[in-house]
C-alpha positions in Angstrom: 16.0 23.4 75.8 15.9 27.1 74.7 13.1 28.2 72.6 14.3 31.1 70.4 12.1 33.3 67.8 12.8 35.4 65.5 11.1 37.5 62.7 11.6 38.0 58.9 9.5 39.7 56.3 8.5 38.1 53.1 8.1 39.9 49.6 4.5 40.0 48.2 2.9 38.0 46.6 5.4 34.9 47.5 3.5 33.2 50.1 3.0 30.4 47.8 6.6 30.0 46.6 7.8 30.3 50.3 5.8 27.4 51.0 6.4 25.6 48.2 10.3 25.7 49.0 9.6 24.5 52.3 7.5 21.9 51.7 10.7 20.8 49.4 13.3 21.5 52.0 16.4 19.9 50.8 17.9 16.9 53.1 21.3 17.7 53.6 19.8 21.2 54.9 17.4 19.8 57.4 20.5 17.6 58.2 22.4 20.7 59.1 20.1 22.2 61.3 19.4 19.3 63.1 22.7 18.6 64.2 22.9 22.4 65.0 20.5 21.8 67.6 17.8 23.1 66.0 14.3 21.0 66.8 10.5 21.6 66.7 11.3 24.2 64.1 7.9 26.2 62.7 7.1 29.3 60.9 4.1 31.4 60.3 3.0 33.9 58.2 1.0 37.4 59.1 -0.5 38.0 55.5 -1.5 41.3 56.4 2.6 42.2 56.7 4.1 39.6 55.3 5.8 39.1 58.6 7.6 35.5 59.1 7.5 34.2 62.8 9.7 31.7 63.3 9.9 29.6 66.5 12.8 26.9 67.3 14.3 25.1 70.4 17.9 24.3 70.9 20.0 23.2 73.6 22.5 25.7 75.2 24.9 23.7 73.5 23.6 24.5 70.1 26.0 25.3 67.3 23.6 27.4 65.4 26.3 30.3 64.9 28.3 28.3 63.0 25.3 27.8 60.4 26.3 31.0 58.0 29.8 28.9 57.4 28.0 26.7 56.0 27.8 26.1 52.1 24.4 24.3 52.3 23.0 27.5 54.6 24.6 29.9 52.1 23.2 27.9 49.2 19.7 28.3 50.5 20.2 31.8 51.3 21.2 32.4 48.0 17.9 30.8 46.9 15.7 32.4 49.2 16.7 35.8 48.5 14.2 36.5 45.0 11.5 36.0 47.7 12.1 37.3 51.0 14.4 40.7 52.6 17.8 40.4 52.5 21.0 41.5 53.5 23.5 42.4 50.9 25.7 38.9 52.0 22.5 37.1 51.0 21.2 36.1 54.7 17.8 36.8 55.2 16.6 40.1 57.4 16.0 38.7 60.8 15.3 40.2 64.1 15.1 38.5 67.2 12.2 38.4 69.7 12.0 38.7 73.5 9.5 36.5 75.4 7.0 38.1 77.2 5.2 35.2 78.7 5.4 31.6 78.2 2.5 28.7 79.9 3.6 25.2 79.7 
């Protein structure tokens, strides 16, 4: 398993909407990320930046570029978007991290 991260930055003053939408994450698209790949899934919010961290593992047989063909994905883009940075297609603004150092 690969463990990917990945930042994105939330608008202020939606911390508690963010989490609220979370908590309520709909089934069909925890469905879709699972059989992705994507497990162990978390994300964690700087308050001083309203940076999102986002940590996830996948296998190297992950299908997690396929994800933005997805309705349900665009869907919850599309409902994201009021809240957090976004591209003009609706994803969200994400960077990827490097690892610098990882203990088991």
């Amino acid at each position: 398993m690969e463990q990917f991260a990945f930042k994105m930055h939330l608008n202020t003053g939606m911390t508690a909407e963010y989490r609220r939408r979370h908590d309520e994450i709909w089934p069909d698209l925890a469905a879709l990320l699972k059989d992705a790949g994507v497990s162990d899934y978390s994300i964690w919010l700087d308050e001083d930046t309203h940076t999102l961290f986002a940590i996830l593992k996948r296998p190297a047989d992950h299908t997690m570029a396929d994800l933005p063909n997805s309705p349900v994905m665009r869907r919850w883009w599309e409902y994201m978007k009021d809240i957090m940075a976004s591209e003009p297609d609706g994803t969200p603004v994400s960077t990827p991290l490097e690892k610098m150092f990882y203990l088991a």
